[in-house]
Legacy VTK file of the C-alpha trace (Angstrom):
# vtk DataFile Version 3.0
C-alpha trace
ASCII
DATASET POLYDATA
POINTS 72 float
0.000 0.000 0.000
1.285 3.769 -0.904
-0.074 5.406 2.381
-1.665 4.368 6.046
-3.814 6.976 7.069
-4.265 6.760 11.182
-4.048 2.956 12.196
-7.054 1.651 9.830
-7.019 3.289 6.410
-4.688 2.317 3.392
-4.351 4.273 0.500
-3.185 2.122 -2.941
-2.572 4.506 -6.310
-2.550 1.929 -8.813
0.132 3.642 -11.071
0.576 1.772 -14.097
-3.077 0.784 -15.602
-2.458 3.068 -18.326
1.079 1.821 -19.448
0.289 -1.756 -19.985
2.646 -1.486 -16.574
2.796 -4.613 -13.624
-0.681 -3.322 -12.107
-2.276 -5.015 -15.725
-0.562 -8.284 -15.477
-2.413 -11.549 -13.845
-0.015 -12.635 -11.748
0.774 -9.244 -9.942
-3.405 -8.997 -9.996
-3.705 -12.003 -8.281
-0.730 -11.134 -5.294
-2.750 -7.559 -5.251
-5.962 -9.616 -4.505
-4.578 -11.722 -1.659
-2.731 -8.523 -0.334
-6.422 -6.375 -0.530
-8.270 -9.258 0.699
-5.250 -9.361 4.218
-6.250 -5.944 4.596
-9.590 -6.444 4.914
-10.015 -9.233 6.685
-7.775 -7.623 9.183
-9.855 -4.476 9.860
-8.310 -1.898 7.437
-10.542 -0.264 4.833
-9.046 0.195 1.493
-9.110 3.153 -1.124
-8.165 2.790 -4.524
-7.282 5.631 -7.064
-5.705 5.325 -10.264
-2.898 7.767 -11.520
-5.357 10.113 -12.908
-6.772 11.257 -9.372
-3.331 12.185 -8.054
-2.970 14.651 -10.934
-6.256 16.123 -11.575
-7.788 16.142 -8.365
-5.799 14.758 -5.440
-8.300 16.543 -3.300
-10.475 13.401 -3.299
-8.627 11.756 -2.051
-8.482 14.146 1.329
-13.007 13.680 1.286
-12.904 10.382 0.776
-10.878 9.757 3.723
-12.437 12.387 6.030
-15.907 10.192 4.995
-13.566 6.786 6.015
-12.922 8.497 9.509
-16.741 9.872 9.861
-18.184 6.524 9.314
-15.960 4.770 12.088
LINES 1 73
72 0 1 2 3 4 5 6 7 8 9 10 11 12 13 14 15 16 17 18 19 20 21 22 23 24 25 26 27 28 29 30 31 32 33 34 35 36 37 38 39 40 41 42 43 44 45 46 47 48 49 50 51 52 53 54 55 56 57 58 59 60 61 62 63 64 65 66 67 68 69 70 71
């Protein structure tokens, strides 16, 4: 995961989806799945963004996770 945000929320940027890049391939999809699938199991909620958010409007990113921390 890119960031931990307080002790229960993980960011992931999933940075190569347009470049035919490792995030595209099965094998590093199915390692992503068991990794997501740890997380949750273990208590952490998970927010995915692709590469697009980060440069056109990161500040999503900042209300979806103020609406993780409400709804705790």
């Amino acid at each position: 995961f890119d960031f931990l945000i307080r002790p229960n929320i993980l960011i992931e940027i999933q940075g190569g989806i347009y470049s035919n890049g490792g995030h595209n391939r099965g094998a590093y999809m199915e390692k992503t799945y068991e990794k997501y699938n740890m997380a949750t199991i273990a208590g952490y909620k998970v927010l995915f963004y692709g590469p697009n958010v980060i440069r056109k409007n990161p500040y999503r990113i900042v209300l979806d996770v103020e609406s993780a921390l409400d709804n705790e």
